[in-house]
PyMOL CGO cylinders between C-alpha atoms (Angstrom):
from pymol import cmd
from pymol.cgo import CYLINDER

trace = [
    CYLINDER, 1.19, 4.88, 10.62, -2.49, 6.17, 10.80, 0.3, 1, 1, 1, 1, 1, 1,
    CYLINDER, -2.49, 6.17, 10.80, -1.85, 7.16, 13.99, 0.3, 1, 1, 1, 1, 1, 1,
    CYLINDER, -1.85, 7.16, 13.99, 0.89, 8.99, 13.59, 0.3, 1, 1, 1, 1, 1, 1,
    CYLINDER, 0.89, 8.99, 13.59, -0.46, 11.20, 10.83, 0.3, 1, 1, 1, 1, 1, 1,
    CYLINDER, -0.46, 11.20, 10.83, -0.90, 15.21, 11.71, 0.3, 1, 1, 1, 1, 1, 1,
    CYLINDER, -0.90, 15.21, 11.71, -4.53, 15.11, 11.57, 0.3, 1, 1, 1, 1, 1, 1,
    CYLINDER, -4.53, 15.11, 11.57, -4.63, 19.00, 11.65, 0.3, 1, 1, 1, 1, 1, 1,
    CYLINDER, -4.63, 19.00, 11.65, -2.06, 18.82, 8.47, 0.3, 1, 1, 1, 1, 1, 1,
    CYLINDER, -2.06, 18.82, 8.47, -4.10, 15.81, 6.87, 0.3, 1, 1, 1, 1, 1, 1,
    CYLINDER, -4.10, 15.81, 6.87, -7.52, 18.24, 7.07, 0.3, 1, 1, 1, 1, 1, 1,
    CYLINDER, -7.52, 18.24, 7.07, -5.66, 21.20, 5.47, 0.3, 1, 1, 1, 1, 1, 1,
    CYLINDER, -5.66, 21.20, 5.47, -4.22, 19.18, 2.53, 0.3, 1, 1, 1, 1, 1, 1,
    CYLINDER, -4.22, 19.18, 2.53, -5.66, 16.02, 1.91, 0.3, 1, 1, 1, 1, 1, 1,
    CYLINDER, -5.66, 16.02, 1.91, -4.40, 15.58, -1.65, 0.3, 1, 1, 1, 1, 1, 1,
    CYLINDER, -4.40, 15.58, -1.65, -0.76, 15.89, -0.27, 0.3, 1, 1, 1, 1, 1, 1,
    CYLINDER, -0.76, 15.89, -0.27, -1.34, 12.90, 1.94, 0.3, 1, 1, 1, 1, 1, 1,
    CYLINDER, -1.34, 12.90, 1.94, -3.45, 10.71, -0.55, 0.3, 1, 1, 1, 1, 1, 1,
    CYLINDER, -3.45, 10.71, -0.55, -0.57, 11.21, -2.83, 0.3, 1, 1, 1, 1, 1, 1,
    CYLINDER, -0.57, 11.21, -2.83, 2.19, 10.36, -0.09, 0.3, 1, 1, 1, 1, 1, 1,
    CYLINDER, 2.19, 10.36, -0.09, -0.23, 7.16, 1.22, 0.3, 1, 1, 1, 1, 1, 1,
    CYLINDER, -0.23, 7.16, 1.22, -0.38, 6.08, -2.49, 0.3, 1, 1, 1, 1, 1, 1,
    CYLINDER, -0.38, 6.08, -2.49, 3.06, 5.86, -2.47, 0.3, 1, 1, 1, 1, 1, 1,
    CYLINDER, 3.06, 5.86, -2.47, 3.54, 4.52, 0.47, 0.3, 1, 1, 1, 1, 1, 1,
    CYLINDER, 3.54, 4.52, 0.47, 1.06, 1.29, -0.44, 0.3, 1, 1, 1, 1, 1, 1,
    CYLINDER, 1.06, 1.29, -0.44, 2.60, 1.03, -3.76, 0.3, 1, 1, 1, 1, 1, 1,
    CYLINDER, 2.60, 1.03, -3.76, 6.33, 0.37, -2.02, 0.3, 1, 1, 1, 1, 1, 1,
    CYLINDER, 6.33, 0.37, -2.02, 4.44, -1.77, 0.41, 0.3, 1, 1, 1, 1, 1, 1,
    CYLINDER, 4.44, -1.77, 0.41, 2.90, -3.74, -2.56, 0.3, 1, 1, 1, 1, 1, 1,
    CYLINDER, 2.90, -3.74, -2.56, 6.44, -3.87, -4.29, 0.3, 1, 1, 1, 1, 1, 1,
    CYLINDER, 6.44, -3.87, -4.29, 8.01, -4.92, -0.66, 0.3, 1, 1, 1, 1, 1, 1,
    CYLINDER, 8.01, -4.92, -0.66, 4.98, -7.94, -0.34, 0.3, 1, 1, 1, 1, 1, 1,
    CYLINDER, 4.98, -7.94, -0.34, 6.06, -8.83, -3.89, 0.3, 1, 1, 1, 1, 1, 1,
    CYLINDER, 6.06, -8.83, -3.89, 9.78, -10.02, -2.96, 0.3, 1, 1, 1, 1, 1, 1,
    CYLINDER, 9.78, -10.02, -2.96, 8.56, -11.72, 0.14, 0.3, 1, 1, 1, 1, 1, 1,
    CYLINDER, 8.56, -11.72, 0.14, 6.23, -13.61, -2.01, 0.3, 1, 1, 1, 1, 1, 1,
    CYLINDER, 6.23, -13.61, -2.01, 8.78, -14.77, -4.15, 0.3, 1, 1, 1, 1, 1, 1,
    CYLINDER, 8.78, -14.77, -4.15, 11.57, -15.61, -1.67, 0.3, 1, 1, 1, 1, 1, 1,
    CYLINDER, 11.57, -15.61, -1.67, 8.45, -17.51, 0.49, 0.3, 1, 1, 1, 1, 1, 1,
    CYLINDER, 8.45, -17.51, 0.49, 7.91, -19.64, -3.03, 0.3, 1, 1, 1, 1, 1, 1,
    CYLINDER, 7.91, -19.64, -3.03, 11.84, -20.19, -3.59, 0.3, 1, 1, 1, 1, 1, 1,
    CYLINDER, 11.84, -20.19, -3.59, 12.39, -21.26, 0.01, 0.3, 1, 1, 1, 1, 1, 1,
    CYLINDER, 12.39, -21.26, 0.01, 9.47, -23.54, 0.60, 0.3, 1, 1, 1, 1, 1, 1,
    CYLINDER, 9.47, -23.54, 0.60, 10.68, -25.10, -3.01, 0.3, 1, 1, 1, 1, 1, 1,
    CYLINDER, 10.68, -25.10, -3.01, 14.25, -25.66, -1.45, 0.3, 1, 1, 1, 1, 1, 1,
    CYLINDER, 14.25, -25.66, -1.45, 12.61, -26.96, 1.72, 0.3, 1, 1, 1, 1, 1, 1,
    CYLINDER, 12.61, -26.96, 1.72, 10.17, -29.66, -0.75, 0.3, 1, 1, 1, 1, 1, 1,
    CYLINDER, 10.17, -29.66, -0.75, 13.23, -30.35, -2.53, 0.3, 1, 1, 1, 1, 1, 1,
    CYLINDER, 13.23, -30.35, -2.53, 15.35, -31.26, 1.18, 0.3, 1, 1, 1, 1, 1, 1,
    CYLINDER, 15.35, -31.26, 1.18, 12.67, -33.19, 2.29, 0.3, 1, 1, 1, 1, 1, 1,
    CYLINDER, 12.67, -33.19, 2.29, 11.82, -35.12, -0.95, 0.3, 1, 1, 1, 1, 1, 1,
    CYLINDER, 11.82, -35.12, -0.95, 16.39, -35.77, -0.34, 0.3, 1, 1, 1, 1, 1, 1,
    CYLINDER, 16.39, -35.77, -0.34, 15.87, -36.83, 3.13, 0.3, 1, 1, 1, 1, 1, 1,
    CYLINDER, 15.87, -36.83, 3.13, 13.35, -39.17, 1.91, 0.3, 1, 1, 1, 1, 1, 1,
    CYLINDER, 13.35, -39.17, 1.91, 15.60, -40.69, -0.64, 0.3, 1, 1, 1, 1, 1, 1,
    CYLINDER, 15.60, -40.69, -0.64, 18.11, -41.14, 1.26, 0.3, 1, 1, 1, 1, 1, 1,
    CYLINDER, 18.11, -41.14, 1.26, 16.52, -43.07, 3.80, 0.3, 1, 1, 1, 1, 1, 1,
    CYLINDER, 16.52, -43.07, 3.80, 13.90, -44.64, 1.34, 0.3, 1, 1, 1, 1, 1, 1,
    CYLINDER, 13.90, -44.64, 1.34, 15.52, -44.87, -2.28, 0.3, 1, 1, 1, 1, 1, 1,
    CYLINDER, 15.52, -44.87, -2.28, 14.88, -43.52, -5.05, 0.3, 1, 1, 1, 1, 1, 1,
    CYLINDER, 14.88, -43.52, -5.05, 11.96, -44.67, -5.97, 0.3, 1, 1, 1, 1, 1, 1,
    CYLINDER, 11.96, -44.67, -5.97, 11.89, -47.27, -9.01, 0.3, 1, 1, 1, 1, 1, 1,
    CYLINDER, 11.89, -47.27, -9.01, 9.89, -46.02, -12.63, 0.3, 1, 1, 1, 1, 1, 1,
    CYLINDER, 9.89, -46.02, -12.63, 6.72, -47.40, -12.84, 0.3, 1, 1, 1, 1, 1, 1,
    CYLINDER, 6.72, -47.40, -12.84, 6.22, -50.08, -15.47, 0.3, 1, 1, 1, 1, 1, 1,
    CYLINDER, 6.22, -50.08, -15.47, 3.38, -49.42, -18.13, 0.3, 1, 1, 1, 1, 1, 1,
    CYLINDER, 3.38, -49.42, -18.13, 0.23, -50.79, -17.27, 0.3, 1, 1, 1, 1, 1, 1,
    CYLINDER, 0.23, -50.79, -17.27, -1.04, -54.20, -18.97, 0.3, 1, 1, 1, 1, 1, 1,
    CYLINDER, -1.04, -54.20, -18.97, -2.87, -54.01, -22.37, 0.3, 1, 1, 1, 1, 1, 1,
    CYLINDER, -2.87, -54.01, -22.37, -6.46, -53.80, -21.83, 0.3, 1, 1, 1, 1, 1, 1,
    CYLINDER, -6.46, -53.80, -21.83, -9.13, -54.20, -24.67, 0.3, 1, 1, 1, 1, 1, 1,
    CYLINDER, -9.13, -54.20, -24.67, -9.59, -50.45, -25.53, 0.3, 1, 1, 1, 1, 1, 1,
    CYLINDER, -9.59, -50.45, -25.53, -7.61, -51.36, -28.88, 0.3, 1, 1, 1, 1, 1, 1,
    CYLINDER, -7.61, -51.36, -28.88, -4.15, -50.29, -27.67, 0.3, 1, 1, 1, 1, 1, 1,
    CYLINDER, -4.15, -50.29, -27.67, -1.30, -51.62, -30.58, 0.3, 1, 1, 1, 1, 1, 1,
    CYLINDER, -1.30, -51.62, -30.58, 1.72, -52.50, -29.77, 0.3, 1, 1, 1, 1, 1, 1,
    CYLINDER, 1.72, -52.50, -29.77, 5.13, -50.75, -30.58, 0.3, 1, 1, 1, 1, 1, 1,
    CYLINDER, 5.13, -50.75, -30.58, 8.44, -51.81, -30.49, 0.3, 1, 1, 1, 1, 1, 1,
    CYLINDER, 8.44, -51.81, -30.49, 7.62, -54.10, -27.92, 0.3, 1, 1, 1, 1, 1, 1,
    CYLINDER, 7.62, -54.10, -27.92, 5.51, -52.08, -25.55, 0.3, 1, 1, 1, 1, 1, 1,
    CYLINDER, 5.51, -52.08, -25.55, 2.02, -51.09, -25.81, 0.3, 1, 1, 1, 1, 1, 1,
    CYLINDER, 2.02, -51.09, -25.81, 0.89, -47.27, -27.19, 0.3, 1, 1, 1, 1, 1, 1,
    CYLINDER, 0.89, -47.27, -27.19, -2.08, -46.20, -25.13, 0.3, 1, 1, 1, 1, 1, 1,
    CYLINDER, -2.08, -46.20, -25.13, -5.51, -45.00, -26.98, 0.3, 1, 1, 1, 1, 1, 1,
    CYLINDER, -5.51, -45.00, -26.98, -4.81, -41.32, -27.32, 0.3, 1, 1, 1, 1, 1, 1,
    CYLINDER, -4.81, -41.32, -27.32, -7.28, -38.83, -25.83, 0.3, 1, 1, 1, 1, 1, 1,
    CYLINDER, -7.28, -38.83, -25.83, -9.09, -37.72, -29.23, 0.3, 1, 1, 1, 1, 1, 1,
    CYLINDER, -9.09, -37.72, -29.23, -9.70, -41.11, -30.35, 0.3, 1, 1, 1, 1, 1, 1,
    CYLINDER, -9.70, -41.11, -30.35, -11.07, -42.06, -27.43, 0.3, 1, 1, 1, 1, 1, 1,
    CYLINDER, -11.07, -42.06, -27.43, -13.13, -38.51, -28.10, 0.3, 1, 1, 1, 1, 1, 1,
    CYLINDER, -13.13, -38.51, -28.10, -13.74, -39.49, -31.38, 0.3, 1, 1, 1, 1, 1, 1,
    CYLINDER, -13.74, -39.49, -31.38, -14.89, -42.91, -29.94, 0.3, 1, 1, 1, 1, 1, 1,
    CYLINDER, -14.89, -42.91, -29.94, -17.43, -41.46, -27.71, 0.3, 1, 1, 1, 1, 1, 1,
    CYLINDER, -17.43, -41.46, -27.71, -19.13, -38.72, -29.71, 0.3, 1, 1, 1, 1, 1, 1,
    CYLINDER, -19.13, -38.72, -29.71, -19.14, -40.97, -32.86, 0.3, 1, 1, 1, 1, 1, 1,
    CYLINDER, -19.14, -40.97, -32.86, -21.70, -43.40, -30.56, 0.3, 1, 1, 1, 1, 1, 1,
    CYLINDER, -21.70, -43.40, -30.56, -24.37, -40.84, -31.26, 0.3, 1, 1, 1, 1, 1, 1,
    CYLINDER, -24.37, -40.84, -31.26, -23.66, -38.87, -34.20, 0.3, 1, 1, 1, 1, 1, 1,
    CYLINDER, -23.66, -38.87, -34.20, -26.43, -36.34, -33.58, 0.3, 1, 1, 1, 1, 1, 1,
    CYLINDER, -26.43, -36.34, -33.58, -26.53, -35.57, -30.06, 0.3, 1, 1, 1, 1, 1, 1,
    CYLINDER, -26.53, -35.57, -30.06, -24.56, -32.07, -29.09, 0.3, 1, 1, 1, 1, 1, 1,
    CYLINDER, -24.56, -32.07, -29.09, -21.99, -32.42, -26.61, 0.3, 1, 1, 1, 1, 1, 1,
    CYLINDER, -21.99, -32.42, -26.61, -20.33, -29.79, -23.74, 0.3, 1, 1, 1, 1, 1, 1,
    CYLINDER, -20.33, -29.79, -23.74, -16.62, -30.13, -23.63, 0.3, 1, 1, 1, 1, 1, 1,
    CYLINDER, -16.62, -30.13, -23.63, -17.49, -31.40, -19.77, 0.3, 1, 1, 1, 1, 1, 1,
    CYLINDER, -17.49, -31.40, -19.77, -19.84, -34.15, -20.76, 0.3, 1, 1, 1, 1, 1, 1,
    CYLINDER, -19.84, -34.15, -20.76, -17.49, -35.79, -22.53, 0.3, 1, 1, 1, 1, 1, 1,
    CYLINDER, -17.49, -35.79, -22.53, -14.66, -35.33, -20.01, 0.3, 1, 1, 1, 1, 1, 1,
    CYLINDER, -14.66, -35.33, -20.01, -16.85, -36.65, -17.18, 0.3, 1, 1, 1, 1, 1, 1,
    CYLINDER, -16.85, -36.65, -17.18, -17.96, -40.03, -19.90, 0.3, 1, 1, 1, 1, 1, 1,
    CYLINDER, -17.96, -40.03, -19.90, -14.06, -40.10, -19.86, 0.3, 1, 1, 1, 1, 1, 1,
    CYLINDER, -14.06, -40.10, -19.86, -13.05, -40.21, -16.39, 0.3, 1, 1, 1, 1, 1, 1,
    CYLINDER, -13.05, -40.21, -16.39, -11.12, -37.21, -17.31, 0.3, 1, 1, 1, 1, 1, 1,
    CYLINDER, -11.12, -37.21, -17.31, -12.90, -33.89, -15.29, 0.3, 1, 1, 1, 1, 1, 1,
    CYLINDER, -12.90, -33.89, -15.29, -9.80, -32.94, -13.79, 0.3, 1, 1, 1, 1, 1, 1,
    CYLINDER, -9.80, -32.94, -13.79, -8.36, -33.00, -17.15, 0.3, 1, 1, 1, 1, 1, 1,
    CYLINDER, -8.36, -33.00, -17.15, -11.71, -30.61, -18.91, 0.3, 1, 1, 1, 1, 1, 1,
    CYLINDER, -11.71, -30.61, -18.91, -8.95, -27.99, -20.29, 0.3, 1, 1, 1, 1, 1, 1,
    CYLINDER, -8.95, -27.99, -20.29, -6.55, -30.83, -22.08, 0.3, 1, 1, 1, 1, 1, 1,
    CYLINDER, -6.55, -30.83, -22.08, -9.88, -32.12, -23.01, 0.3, 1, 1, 1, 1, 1, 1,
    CYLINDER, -9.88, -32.12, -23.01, -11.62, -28.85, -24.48, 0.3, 1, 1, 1, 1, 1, 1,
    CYLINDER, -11.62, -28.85, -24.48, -7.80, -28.29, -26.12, 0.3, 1, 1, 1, 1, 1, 1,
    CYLINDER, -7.80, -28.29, -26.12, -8.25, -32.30, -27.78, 0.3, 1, 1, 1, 1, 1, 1,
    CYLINDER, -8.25, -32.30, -27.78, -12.30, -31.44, -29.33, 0.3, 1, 1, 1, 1, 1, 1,
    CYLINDER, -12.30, -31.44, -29.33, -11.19, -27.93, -30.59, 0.3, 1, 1, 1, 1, 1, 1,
    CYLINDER, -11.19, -27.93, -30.59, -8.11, -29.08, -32.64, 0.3, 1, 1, 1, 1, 1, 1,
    CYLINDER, -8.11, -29.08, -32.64, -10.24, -32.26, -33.93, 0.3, 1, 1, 1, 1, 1, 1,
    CYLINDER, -10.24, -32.26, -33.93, -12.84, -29.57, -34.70, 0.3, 1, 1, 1, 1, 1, 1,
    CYLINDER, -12.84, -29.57, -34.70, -9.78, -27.86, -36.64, 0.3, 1, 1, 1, 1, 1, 1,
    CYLINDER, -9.78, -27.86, -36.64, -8.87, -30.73, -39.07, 0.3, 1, 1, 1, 1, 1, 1,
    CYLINDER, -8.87, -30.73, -39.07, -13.06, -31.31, -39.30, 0.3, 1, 1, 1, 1, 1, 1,
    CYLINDER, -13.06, -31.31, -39.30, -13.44, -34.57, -37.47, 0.3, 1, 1, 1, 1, 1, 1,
    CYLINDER, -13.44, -34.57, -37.47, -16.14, -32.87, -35.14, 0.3, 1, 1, 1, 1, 1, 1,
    CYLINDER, -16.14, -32.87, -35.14, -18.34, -29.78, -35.71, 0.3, 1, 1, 1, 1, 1, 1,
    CYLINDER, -18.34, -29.78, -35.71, -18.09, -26.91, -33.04, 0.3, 1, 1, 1, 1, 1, 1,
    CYLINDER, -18.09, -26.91, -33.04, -21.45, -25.33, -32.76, 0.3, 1, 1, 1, 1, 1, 1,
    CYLINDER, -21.45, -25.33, -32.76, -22.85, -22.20, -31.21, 0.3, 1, 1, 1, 1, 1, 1,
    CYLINDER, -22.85, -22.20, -31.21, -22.56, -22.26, -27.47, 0.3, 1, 1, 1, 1, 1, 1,
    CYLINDER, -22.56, -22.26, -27.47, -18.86, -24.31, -27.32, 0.3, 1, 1, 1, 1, 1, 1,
    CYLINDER, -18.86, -24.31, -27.32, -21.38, -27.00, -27.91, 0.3, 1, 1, 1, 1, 1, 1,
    CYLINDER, -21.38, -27.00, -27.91, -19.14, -30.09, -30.21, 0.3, 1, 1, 1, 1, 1, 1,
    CYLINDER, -19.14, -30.09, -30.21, -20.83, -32.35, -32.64, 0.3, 1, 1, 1, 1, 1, 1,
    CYLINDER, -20.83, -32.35, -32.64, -19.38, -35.68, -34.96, 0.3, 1, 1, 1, 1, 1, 1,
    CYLINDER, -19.38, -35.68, -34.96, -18.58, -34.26, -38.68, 0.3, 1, 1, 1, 1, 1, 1,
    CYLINDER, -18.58, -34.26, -38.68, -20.09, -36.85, -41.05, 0.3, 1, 1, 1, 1, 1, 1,
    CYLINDER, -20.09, -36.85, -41.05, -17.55, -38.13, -43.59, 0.3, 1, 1, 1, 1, 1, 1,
    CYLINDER, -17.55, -38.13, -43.59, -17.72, -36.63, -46.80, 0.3, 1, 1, 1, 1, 1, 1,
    CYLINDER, -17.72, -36.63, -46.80, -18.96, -38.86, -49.40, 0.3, 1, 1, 1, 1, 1, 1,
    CYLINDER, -18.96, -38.86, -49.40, -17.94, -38.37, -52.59, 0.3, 1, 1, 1, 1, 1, 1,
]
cmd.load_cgo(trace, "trace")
C-alpha cells in the first residue's frame, strides 16, 4: 500500500492521508481481531477432536481417587478424608513465628504453592479481613495475637 500512495498528493496534504491511513489500520486492527478469535475457536475444536480421538482409542480416563491421609491433621468426613485448607495451613505457618513479617511469596514458596502466589495472596488478605493476621505497610502479613479478655 505504501507504495502505491501518490507521493506528490501525500506531500500536498498530509493530514488527508494520516486521516485515511488511520482508518485504514483501525479496519486492519478490527479485521486481526476476528481472525484472532476464529484462530482461538478452531484450535479449541481441534484440542477438543484430538482429546475424542484419544478417548476413543484410549478410554476415558478413570477419576482419580483421593490421596491417602497423611499426618497434616486432615479429619475425616462422611467416609473420606477433607484436606487441610490453604489458610490453615497459612495460619499454621505464620503462627510458628508470631513476630516475623511475611511477603505473600514467602509463604507460598514455605508452601510448595508459588504457582499458586495469587490464590495465596487472595487466602492472607481475607484472613487479614476477619483479623486472624495483620496486613502491614508494604503487603507485608503478620499473625494477629488473640485478644485476651
Amino acid at each position: 500500500m505504501i507504495e502505491t500512495l501518490p507521493w506528490e498528493e501525500v506531500a500536498g496534504n498530509p493530514d488527508k492521508y494520516i486521516q485515511l491511513l488511520e482508518e485504514r489500520e483501525t479496519e486492519l486492527q478490527r479485521d486481526l481481531f476476528k481472525v484472532r478469535q476464529e484462530l482461538k475457536v478452531v484450535r479449541l475444536m481441534k484440542k477438543q477432536k484430538e482429546l475424542t480421538d484419544e478417548w476413543r482409542t484410549s478410554g476415558i480416563p478413570y477419576q482419580r481417587k483421593a490421596e491417602a491421609p497423611s499426618d497434616e491433621g486432615e479429619t475425616t468426613v462422611a467416609g473420606g478424608y477433607q484436606p487441610v485448607t490453604r489458610k490453615t495451613r497459612i495460619m499454621r505457618l505464620i503462627g510458628q513465628d508470631p513476630q516475623r513479617q511475611w511477603k505473600a511469596l514467602e509463604v507460598a514458596s514455605a508452601l510448595n504453592e508459588s504457582l499458586k502466589i495469587k490464590s495465596v495472596r487472595v487466602a492472607m488478605d481475607e484472613l487479614a479481613k476477619t483479623g486472624s493476621l495483620i496486613k502491614l505497610p508494604n503487603a507485608y502479613y503478620q499473625y494477629a495475637q488473640p485478644q485476651q479478655n
